[in-house]
N, C-alpha and C positions, 0 to 999 in steps of 0.2 A: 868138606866142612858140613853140608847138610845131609849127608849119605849119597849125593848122585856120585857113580860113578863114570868118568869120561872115558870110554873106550874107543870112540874114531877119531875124536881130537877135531873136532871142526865145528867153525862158528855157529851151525846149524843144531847142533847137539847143544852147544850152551846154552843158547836162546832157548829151547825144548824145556832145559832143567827151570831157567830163568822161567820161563810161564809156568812151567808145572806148580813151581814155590811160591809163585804170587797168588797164583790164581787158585790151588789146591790145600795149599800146607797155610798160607795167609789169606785166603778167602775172599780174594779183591774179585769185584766182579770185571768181566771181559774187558769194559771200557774203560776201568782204571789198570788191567795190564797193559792196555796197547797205548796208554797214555806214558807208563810207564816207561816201555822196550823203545816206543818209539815216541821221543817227548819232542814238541816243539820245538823251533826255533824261535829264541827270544832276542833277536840282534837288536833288538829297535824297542824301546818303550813303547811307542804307540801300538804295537804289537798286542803288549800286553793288557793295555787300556780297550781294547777290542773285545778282548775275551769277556763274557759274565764273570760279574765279581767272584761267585761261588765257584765256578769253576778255576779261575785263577789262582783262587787260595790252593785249591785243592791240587793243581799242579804246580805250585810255587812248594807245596809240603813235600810232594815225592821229587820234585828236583833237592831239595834240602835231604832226605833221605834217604833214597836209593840211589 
């Protein structure tokens, strides 16, 4: 869809393309891909009430997006 092509077919390769495209082709910097690939657990509200607000929002968007 984006030109990667999968040639060994393993989770290891997607995550590869998966960073390249956030990080390279959409310009997010390091610590909004690894927020991204690896989001929080949000099981518990107070969870989220933890986090700085600015930060919250800003993983409340890529949970809504990606």
């Amino acid at each position: 869809m984006f030109g990667y092509k999968c040639s060994l077919l393993t989770d290891t390769e997607v995550i590869t393309y998966i960073f390249d495209w956030l990080n390279r082709k959409q310009k997010l910097p390091l610590e909004d891909v690894a927020s991204i690939i690896a989001a929080p657990f949000w099981s518990k509200i107070d969870e989220i009430e933890r986090i700085d607000p600015e930060k919250a929002e800003k993983l409340r968007y890529f949970r809504k997006m990606m």
